[in-house]
TIVO-2410 file (N, C-alpha, C; in nm, 3 decimals):
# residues 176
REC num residu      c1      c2      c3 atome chaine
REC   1      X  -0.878   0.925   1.914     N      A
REC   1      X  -0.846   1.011   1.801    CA      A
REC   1      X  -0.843   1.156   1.846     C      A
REC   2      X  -0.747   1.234   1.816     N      A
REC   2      X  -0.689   1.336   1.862    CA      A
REC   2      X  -0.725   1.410   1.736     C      A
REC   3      X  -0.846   1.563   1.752     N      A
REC   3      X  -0.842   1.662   1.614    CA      A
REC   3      X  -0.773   1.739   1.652     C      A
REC   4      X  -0.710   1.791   1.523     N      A
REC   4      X  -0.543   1.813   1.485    CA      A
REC   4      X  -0.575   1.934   1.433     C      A
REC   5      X  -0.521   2.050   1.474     N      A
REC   5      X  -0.507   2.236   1.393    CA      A
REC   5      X  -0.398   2.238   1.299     C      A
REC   6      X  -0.403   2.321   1.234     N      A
REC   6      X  -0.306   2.349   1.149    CA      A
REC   6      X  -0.239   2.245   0.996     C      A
REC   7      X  -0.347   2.162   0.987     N      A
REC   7      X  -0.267   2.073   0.896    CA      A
REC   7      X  -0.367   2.102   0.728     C      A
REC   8      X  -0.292   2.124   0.665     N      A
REC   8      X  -0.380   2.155   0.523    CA      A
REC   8      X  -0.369   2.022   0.478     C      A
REC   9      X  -0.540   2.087   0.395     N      A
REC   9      X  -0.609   1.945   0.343    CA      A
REC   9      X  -0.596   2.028   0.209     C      A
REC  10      X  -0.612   1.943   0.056     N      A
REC  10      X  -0.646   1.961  -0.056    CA      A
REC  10      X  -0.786   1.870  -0.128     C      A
REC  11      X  -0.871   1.997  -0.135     N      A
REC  11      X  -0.997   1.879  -0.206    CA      A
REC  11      X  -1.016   1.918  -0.334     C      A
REC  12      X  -1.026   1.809  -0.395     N      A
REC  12      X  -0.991   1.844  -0.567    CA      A
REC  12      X  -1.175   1.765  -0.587     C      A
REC  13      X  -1.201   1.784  -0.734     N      A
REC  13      X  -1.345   1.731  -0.796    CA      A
REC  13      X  -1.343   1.778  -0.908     C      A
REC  14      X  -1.362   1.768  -0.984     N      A
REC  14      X  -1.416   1.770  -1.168    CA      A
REC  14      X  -1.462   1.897  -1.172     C      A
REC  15      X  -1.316   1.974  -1.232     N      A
REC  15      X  -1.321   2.141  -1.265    CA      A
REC  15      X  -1.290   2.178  -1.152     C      A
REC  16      X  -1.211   2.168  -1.068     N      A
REC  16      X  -1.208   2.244  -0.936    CA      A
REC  16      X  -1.141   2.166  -0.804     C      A
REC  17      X  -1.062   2.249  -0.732     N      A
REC  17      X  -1.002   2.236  -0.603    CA      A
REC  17      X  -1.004   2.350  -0.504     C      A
REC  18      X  -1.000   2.296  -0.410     N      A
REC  18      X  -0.945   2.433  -0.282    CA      A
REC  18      X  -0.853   2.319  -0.147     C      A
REC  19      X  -0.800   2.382  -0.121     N      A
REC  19      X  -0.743   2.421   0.002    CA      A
REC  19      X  -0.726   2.503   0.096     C      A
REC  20      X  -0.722   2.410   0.223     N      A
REC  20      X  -0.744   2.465   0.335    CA      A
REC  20      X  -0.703   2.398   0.475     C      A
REC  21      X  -0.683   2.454   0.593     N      A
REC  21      X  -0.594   2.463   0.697    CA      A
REC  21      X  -0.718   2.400   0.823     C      A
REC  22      X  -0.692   2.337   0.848     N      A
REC  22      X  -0.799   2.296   1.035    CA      A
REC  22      X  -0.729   2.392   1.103     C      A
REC  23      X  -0.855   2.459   1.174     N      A
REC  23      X  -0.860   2.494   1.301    CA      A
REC  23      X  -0.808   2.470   1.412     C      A
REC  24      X  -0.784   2.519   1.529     N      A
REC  24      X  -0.722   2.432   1.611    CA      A
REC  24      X  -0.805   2.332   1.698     C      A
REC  25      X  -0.953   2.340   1.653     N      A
REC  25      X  -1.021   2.243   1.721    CA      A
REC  25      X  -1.038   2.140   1.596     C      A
REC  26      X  -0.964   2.095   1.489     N      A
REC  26      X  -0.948   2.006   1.388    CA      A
REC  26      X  -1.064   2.000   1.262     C      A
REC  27      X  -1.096   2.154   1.281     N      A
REC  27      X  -1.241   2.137   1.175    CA      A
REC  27      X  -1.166   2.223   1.088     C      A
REC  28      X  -1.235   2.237   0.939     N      A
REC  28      X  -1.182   2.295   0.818    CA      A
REC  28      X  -1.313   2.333   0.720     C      A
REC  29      X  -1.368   2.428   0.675     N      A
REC  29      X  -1.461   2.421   0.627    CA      A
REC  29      X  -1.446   2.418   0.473     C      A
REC  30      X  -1.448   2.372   0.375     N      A
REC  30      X  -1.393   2.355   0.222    CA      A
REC  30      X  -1.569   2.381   0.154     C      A
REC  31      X  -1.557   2.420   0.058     N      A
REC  31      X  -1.702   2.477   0.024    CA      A
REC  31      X  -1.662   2.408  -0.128     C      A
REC  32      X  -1.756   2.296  -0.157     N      A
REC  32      X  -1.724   2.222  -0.302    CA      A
REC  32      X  -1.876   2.185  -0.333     C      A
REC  33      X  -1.883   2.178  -0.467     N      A
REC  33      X  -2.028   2.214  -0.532    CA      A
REC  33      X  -2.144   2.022  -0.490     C      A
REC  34      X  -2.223   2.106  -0.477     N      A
REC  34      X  -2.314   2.025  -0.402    CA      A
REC  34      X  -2.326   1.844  -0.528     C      A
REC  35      X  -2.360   1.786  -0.437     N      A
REC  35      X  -2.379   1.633  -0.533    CA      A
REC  35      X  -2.214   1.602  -0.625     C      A
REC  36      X  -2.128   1.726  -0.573     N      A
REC  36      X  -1.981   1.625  -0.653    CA      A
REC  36      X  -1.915   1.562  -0.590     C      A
REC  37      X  -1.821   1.447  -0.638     N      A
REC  37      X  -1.745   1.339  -0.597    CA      A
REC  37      X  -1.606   1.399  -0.586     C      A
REC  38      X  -1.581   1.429  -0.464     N      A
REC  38      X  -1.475   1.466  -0.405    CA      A
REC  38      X  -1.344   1.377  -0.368     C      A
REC  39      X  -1.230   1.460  -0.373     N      A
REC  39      X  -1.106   1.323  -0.328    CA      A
REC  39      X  -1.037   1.469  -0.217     C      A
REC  40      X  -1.005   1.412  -0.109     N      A
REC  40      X  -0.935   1.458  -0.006    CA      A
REC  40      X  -0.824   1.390   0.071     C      A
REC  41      X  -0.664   1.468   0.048     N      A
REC  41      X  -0.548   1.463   0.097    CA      A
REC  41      X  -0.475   1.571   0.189     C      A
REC  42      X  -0.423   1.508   0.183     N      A
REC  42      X  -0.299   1.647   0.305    CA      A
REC  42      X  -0.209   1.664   0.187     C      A
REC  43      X  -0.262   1.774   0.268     N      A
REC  43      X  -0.099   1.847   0.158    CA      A
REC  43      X  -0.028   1.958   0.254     C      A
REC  44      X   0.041   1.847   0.355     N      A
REC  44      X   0.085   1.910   0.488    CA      A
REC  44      X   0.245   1.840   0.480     C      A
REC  45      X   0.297   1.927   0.559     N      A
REC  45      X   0.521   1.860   0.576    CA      A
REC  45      X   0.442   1.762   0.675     C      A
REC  46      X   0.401   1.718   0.764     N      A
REC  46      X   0.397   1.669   0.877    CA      A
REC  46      X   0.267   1.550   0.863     C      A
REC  47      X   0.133   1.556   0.823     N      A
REC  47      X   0.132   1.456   0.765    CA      A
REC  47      X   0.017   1.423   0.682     C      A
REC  48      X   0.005   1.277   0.615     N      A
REC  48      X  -0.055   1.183   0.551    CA      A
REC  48      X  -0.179   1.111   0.533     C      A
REC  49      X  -0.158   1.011   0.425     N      A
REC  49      X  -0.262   0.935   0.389    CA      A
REC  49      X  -0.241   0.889   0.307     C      A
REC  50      X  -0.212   0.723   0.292     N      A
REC  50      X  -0.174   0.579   0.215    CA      A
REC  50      X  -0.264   0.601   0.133     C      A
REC  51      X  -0.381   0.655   0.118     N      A
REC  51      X  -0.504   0.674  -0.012    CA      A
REC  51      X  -0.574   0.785   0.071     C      A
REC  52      X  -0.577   0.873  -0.051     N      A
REC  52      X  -0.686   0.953  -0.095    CA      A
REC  52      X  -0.803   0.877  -0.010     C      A
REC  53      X  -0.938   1.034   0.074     N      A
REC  53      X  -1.040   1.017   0.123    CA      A
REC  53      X  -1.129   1.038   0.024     C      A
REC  54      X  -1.202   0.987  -0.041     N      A
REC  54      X  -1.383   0.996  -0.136    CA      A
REC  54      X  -1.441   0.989  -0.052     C      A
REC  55      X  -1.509   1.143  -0.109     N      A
REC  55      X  -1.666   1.154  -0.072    CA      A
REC  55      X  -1.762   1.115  -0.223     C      A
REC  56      X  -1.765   1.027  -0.260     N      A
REC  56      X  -1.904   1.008  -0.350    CA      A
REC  56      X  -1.978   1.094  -0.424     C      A
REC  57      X  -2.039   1.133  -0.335     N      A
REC  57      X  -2.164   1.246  -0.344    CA      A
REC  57      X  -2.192   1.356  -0.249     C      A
REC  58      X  -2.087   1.464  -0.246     N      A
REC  58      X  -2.083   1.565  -0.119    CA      A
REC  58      X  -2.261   1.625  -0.077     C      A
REC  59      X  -2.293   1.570   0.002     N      A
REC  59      X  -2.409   1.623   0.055    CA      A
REC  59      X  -2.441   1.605   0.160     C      A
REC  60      X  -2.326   1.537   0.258     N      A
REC  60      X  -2.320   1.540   0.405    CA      A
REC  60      X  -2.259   1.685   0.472     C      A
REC  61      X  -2.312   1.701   0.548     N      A
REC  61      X  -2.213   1.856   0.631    CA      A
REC  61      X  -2.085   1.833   0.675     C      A
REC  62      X  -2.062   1.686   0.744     N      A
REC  62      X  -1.965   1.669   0.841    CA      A
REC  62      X  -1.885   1.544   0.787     C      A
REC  63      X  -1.792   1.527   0.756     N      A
REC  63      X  -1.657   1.349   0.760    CA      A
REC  63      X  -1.549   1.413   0.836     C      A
REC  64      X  -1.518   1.281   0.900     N      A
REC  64      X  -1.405   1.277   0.966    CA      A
REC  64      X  -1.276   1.199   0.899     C      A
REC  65      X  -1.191   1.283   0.883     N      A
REC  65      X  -1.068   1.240   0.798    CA      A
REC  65      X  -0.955   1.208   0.857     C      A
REC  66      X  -0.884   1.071   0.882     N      A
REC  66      X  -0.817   1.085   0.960    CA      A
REC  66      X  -0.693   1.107   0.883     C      A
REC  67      X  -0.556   1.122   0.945     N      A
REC  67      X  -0.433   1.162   0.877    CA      A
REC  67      X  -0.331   1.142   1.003     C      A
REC  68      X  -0.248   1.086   0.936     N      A
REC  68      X  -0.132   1.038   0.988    CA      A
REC  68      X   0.008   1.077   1.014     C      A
REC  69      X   0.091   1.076   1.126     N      A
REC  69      X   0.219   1.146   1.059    CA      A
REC  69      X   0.302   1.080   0.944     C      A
REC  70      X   0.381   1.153   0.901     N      A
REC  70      X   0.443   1.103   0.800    CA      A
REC  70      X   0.582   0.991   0.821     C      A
REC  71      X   0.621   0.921   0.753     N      A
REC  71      X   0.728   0.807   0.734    CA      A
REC  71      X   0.780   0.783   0.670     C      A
REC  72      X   0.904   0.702   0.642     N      A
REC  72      X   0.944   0.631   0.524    CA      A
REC  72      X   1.043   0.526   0.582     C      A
REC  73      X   1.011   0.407   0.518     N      A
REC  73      X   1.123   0.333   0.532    CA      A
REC  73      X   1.192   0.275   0.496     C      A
REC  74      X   1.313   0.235   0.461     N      A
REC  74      X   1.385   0.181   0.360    CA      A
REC  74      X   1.430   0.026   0.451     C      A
REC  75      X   1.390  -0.092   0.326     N      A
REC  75      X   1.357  -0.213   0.352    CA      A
REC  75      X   1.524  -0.310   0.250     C      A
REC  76      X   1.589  -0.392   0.362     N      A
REC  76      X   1.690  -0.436   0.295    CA      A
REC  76      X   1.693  -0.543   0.248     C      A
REC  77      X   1.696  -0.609   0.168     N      A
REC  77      X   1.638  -0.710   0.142    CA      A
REC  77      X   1.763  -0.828   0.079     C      A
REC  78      X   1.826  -0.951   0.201     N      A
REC  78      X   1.932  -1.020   0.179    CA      A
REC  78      X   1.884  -1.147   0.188     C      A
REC  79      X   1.987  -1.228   0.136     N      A
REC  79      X   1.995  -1.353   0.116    CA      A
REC  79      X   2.129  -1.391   0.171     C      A
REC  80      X   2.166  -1.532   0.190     N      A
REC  80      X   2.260  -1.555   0.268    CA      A
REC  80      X   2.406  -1.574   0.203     C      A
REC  81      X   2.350  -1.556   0.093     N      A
REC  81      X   2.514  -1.436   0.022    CA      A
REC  81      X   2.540  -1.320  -0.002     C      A
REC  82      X   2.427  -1.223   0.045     N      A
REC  82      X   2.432  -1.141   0.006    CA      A
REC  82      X   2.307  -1.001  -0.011     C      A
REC  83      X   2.306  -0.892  -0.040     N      A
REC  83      X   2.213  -0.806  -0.095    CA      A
REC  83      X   2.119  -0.917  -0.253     C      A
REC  84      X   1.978  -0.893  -0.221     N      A
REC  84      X   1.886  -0.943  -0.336    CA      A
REC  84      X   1.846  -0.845  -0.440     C      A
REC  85      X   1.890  -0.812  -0.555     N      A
REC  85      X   1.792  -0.732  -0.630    CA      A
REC  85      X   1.694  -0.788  -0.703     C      A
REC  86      X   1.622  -0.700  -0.754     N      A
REC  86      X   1.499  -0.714  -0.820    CA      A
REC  86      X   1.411  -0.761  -0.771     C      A
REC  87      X   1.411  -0.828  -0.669     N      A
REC  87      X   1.315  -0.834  -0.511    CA      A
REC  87      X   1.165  -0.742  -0.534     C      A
REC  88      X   1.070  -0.807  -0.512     N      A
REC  88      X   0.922  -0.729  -0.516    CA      A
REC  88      X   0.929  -0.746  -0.388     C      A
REC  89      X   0.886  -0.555  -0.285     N      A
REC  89      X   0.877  -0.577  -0.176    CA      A
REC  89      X   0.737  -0.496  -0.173     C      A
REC  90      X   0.627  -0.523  -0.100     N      A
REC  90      X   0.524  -0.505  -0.061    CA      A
REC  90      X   0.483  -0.464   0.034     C      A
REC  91      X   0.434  -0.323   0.120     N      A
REC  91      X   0.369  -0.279   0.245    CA      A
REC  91      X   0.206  -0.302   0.269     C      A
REC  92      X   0.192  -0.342   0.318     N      A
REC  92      X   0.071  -0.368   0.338    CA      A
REC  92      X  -0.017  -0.316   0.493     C      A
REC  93      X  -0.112  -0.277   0.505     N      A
REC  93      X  -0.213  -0.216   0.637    CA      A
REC  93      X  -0.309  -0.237   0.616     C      A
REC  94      X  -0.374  -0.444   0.689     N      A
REC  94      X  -0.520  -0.429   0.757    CA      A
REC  94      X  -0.567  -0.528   0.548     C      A
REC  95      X  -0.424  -0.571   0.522     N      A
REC  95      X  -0.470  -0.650   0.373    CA      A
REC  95      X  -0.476  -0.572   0.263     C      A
REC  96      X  -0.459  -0.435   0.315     N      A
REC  96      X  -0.457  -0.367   0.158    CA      A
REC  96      X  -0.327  -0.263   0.124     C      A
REC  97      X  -0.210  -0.301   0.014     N      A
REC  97      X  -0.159  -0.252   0.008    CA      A
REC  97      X  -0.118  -0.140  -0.050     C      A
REC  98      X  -0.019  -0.036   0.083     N      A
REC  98      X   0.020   0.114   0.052    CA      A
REC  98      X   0.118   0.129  -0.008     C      A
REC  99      X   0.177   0.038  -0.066     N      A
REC  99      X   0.280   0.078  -0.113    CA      A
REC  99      X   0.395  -0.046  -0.177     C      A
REC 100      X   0.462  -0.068  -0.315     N      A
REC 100      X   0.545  -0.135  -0.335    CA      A
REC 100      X   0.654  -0.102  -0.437     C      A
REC 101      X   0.744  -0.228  -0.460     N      A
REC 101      X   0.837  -0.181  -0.576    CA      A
REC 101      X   0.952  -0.282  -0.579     C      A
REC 102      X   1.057  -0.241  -0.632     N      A
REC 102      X   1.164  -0.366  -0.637    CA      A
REC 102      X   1.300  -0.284  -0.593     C      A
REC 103      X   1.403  -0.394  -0.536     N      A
REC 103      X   1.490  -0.316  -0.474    CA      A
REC 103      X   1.570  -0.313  -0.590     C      A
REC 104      X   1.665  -0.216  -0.516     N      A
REC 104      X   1.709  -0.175  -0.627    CA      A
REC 104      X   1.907  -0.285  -0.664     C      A
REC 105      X   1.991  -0.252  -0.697     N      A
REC 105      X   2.122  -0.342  -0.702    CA      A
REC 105      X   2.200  -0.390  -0.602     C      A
REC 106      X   2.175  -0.310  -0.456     N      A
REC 106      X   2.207  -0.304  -0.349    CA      A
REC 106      X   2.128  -0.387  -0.231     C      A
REC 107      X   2.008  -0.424  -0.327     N      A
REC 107      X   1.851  -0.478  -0.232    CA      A
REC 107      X   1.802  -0.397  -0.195     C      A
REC 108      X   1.822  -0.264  -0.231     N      A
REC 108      X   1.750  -0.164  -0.117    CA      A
REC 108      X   1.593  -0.112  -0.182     C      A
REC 109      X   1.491  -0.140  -0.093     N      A
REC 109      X   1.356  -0.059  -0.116    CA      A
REC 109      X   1.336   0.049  -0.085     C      A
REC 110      X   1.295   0.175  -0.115     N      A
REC 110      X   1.259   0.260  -0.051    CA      A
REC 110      X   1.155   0.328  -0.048     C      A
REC 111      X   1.080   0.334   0.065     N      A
REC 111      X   0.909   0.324   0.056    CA      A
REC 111      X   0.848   0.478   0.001     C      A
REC 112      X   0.924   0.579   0.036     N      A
REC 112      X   0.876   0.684  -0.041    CA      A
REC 112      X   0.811   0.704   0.091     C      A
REC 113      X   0.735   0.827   0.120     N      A
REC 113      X   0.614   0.875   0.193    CA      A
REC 113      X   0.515   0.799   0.246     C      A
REC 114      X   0.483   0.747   0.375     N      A
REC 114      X   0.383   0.706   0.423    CA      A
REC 114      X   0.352   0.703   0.514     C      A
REC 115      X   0.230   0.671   0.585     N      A
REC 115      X   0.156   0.657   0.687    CA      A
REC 115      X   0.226   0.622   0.807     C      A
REC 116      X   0.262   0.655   0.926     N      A
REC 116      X   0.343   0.612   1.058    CA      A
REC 116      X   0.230   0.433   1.089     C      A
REC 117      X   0.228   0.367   1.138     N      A
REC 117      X   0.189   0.288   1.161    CA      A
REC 117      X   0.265   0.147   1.157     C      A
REC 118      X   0.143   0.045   1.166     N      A
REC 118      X   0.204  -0.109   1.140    CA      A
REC 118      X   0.173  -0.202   1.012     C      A
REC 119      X   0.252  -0.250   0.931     N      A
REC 119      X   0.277  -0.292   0.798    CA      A
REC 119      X   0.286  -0.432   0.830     C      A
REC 120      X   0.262  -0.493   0.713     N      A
REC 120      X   0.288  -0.599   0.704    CA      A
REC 120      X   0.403  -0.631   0.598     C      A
REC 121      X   0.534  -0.604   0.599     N      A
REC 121      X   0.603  -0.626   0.493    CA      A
REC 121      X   0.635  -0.780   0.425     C      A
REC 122      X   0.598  -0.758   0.269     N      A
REC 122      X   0.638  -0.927   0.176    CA      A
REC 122      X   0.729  -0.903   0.064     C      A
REC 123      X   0.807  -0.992   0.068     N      A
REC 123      X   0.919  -0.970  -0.017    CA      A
REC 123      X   0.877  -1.132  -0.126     C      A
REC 124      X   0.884  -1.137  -0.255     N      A
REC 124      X   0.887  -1.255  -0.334    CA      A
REC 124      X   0.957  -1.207  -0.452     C      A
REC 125      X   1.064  -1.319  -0.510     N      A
REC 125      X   1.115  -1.277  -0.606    CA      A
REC 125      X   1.100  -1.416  -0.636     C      A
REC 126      X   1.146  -1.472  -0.801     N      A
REC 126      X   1.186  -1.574  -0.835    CA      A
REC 126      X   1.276  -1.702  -0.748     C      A
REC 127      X   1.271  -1.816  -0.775     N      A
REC 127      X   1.371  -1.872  -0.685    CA      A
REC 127      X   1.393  -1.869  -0.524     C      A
REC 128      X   1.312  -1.755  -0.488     N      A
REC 128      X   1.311  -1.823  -0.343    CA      A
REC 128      X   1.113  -1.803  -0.251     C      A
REC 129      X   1.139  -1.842  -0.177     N      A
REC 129      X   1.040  -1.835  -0.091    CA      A
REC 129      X   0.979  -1.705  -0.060     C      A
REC 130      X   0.849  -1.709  -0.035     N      A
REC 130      X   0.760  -1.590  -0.025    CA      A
REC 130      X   0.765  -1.581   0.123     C      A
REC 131      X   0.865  -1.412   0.187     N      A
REC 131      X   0.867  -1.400   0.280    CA      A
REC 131      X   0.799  -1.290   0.345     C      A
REC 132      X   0.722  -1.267   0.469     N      A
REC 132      X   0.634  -1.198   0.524    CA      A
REC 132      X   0.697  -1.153   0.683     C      A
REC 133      X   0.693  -1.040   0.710     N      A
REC 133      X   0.673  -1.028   0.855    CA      A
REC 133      X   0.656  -0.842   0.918     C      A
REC 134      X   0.596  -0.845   1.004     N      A
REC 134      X   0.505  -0.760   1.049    CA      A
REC 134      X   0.631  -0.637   1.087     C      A
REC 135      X   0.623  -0.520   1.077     N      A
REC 135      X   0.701  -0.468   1.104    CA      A
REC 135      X   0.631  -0.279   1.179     C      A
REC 136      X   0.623  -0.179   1.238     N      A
REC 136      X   0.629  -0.040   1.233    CA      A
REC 136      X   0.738   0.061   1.228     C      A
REC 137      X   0.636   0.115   1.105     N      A
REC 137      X   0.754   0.221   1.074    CA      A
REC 137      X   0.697   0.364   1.149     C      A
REC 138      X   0.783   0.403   1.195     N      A
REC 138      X   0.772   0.549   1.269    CA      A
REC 138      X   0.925   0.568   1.243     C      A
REC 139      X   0.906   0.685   1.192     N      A
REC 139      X   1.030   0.784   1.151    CA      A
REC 139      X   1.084   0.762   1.047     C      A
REC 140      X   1.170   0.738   0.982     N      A
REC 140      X   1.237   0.669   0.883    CA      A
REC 140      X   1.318   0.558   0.899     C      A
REC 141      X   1.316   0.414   0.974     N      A
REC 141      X   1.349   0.342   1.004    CA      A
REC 141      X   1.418   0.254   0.888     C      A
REC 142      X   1.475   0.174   0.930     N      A
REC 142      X   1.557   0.030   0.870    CA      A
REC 142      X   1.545  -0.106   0.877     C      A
REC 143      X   1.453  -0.120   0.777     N      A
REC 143      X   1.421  -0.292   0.764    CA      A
REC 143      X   1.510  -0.412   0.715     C      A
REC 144      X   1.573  -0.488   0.766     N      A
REC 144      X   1.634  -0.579   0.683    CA      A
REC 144      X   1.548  -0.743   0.684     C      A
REC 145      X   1.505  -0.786   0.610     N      A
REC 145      X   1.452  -0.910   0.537    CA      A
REC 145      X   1.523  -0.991   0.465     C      A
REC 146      X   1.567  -1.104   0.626     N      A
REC 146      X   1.619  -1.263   0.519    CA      A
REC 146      X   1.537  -1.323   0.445     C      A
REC 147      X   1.573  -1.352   0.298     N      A
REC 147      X   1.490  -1.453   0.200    CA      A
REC 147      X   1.611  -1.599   0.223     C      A
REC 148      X   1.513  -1.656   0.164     N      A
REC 148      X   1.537  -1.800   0.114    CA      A
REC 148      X   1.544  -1.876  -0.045     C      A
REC 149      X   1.650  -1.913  -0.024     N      A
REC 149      X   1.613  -1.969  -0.195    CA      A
REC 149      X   1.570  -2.071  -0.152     C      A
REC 150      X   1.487  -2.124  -0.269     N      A
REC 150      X   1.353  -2.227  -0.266    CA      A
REC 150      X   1.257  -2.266  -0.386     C      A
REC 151      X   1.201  -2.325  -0.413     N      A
REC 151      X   1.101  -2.364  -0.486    CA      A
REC 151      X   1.005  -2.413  -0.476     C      A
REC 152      X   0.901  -2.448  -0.486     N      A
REC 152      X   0.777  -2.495  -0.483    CA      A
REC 152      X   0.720  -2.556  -0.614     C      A
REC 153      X   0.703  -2.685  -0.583     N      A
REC 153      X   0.687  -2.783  -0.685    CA      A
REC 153      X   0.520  -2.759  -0.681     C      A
REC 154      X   0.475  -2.841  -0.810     N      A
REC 154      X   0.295  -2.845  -0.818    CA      A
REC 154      X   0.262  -2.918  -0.882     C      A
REC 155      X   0.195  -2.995  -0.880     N      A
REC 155      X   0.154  -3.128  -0.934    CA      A
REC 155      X   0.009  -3.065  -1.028     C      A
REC 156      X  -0.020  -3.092  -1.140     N      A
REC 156      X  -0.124  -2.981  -1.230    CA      A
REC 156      X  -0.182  -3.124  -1.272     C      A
REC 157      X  -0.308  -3.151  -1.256     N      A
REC 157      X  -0.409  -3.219  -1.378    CA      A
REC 157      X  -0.510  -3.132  -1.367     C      A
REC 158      X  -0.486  -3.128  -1.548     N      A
REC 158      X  -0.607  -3.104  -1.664    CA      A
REC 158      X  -0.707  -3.200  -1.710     C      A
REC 159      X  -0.857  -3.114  -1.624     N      A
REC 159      X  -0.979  -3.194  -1.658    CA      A
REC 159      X  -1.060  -3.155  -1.724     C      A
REC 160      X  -1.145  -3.218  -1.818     N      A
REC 160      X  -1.199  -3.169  -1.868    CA      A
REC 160      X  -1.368  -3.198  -1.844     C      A
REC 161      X  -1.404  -3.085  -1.788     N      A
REC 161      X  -1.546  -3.105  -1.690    CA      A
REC 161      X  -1.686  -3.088  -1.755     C      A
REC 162      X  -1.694  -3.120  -1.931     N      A
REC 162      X  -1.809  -3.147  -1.974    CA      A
REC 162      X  -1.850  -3.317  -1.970     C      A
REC 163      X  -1.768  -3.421  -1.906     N      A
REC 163      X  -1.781  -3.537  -1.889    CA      A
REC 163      X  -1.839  -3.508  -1.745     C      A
REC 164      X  -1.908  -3.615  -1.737     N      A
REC 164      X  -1.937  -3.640  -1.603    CA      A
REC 164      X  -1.945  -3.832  -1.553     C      A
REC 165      X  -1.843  -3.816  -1.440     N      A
REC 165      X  -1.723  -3.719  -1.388    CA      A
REC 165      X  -1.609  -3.674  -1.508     C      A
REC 166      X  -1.590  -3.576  -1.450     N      A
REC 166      X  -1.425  -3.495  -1.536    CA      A
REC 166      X  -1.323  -3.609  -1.589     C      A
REC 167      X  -1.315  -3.542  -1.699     N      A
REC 167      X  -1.228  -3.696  -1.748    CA      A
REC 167      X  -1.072  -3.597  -1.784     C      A
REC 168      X  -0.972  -3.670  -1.684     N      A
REC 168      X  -0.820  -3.633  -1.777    CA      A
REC 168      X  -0.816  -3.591  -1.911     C      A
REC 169      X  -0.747  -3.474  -1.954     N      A
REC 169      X  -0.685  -3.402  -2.123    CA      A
REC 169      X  -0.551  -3.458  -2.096     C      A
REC 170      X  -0.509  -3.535  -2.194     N      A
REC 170      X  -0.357  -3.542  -2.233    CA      A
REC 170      X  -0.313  -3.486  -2.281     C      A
REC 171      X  -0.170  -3.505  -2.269     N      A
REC 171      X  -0.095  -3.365  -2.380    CA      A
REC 171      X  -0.127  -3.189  -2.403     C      A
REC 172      X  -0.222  -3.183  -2.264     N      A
REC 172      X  -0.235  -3.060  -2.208    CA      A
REC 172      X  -0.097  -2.978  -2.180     C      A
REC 173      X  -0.078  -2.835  -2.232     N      A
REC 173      X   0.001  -2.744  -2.185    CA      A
REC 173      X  -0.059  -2.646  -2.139     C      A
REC 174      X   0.050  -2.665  -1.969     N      A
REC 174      X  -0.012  -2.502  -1.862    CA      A
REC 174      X   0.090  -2.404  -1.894     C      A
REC 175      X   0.030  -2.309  -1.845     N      A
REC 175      X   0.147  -2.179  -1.817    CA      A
REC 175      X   0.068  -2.148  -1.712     C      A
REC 176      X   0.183  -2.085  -1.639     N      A
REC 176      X   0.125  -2.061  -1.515    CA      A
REC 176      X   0.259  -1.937  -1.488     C      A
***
């Protein structure tokens, strides 16, 4: 990990913000009222953070914040006739996701602002198969994602588990 000069941070808390610039040895000193629950971002051209940093309860001297350069990538999303709309496409880093949305008439996603790194991109829409695959975005790159049409069948019994053992409900209706 490389500390970084020049990149402004914004720390906001209940009644109050400041901003401020690192050093060139990557330190920043922000002066925010003792025991408040702080949120810290960049608010830099160059770069980021997929979520907001919390501090809880400011009463440590020192966190290390890391920040990222910035990205975006626009994700294409086809089928084998064609561009998919309305497509839910999903970014994901490490299981938790930064970012989603639906493409738009063309299939096209576009991720908006984020983190340089490695994603896990998932695309699921109706009718076809839930598709996944690992991708990095650095710079503003170009994803294209084959789907599948498909279905997935499910076999459902309704039990009813104050018998012992669970005894079958007939004429049960699921939604699912």
């Amino acid at each position: 990990n490389q500390r970084l000069g020049g990149v402004t941070l914004l720390a906001t808390w209940d009644g109050g913000e400041s901003r401020a610039t690192t050093a060139s040895n990557g330190m920043v000193f922000i002066d925010v009222p003792e025991a408040a629950s702080v949120e810290i971002t960049p608010d830099d051209p160059s770069y980021t953070r997929n979520e907001p940093y919390f501090i809880r309860v400011a009463t440590e001297r020192e966190h290390t914040i890391e920040v990222f350069r910035k990205a975006d990538i626009d994700v294409s999303v086809r089928d084998a006739e064609g561009p998919v709309a309305d497509a839910r496409v999903a970014l994901s880093q490490d299981g938790i996701e930064a970012v989603s949305g639906r493409t738009d008439a063309d299939g096209q996603f576009r991720s908006g602002t984020i983190a340089q790194g490695r994603y896990t991109v998932t695309v699921v829409k109706a009718g076809y198969y839930r598709t996944t695959q690992d991708i990095i975005v650095a710079g503003s790159p170009e994803e294209t994602v084959q789907i599948e049409r498909g279905r997935v069948d499910y076999d459902v019994v309704v039990e009813d588990p104050h018998f012992d053992p669970a005894e079958p409900v007939s004429d049960a209706t699921v939604s699912i």
